[in-house]
C-alpha positions in Angstrom: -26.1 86.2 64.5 -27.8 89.1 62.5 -27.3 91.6 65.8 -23.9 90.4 66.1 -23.2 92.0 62.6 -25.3 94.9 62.8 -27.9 93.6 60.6 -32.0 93.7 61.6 -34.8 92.1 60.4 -38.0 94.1 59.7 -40.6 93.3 62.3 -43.0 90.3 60.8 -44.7 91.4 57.9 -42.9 94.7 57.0 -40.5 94.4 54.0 -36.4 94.8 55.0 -34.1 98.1 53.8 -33.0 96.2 51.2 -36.4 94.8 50.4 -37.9 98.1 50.1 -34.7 99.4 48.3 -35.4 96.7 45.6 -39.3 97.1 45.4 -38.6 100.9 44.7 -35.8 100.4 41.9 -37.8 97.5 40.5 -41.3 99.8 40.4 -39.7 102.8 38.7 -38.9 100.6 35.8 -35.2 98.7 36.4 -34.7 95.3 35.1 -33.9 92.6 37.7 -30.0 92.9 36.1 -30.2 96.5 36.2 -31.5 96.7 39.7 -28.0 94.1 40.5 -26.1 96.5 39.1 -27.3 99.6 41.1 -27.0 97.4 44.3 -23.8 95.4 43.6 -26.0 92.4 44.0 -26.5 89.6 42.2 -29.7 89.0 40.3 -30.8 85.9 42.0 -30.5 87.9 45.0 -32.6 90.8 43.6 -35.4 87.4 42.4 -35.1 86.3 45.8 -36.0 89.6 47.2 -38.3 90.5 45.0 -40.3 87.0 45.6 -40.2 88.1 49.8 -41.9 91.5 48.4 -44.4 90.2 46.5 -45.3 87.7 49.5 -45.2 90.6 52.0 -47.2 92.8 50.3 -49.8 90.2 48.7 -49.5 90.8 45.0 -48.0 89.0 42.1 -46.8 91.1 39.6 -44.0 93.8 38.9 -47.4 96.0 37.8 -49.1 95.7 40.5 -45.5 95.9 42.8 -45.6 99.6 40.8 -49.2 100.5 41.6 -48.7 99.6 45.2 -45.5 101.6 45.1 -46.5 104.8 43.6 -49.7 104.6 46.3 -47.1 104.4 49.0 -45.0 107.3 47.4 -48.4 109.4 47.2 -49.4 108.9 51.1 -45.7 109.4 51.9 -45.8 105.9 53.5 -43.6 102.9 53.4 -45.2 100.0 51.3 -45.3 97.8 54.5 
């Protein structure tokens, strides 16, 4: 169904465009309702994604979402 629409998931274990797109507004300081806003998404949607993140990546906290994000950023890497 996803193909069919043009949509992909990320291979197992490596977060999704939007994932990513969510982890990196969230990290630079954006409120859950704020990050909804810049995405014209809802913020249940941006909790959900944000709860796939934190499993992906192994942490539990938006502070430690922003270390692992500003490590990426340094390395010039993708999170996952």
């Amino acid at each position: 169904m996803l193909t069919r629409l043009g949509l992909r998931r990320a291979p197992r274990g490596e977060l999704t465009a939007t994932e990513r797109r969510v982890a990196e507004l969230a990290a630079g300081g954006l409120t859950n309702r704020e990050v909804a806003v810049a995405l014209f998404i809802s913020p249940k949607t941006v909790e959900a994604n944000l709860a796939r993140v934190y499993r992906k990546l192994g942490i539990a906290s938006r502070a430690e979402l922003g270390a692992r994000m500003a490590g990426a950023a340094v390395v010039g890497k993708h999170p996952m």
